[in-house]
N, C-alpha and C positions, 0 to 999 in steps of 0.2 A: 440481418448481418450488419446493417448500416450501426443501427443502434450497438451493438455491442462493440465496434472502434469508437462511437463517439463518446460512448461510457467511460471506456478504457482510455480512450486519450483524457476526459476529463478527472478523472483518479490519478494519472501519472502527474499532469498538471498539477492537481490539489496536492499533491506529496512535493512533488518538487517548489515550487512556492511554500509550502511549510516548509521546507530545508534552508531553502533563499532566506529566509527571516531570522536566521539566527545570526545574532551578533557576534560569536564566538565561536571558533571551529568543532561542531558537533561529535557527541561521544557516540562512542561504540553504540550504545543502546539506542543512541538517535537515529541512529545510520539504519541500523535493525530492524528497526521499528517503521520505518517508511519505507524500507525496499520488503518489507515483509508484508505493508499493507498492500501496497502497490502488487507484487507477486500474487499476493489472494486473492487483492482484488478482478484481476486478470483472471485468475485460475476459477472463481467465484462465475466470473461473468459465462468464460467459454464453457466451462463444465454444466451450469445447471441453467445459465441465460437470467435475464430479470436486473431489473436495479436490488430487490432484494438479497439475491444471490449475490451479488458485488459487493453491496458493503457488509455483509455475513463474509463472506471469503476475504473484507480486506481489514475487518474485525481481528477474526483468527489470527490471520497471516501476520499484522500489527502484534499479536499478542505473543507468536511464535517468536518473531523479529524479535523484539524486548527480550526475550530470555536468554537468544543464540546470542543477544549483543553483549548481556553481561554478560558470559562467558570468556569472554575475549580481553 
């Protein structure tokens, strides 16, 4: 159980510092794209457990994000 908060805390981290870096207020697909990773990777970790599982589900969810953002 341990391991799967400090995964998750370090994915959130790693997405929020890539948003921190941009120099100019990020587009929709940006936005998408890192609350989508962030989400899967989440959903990645609790549903099937594993560092694998995390960055597969924050893969997807990145990929998902990207498409919902350009929509918008």
């Amino acid at each position: 159980m341990t391991s799967r908060i400090v995964t998750t805390v370090a994915v959130s981290i790693f997405a929020i510092s890539a948003m921190a870096g941009c120099a100019s207020r990020p587009t929709n697909t940006q936005i998408g794209t890192a609350v989508g990773a962030v989400a899967g990777g989440v959903a990645g970790n609790v549903l099937l457990g594993g560092p694998l599982a995390t960055i597969g589900g924050a893969a997807a969810g990145a990929l998902i994000g990207n498409e919902v953002g350009k929509k918008r």
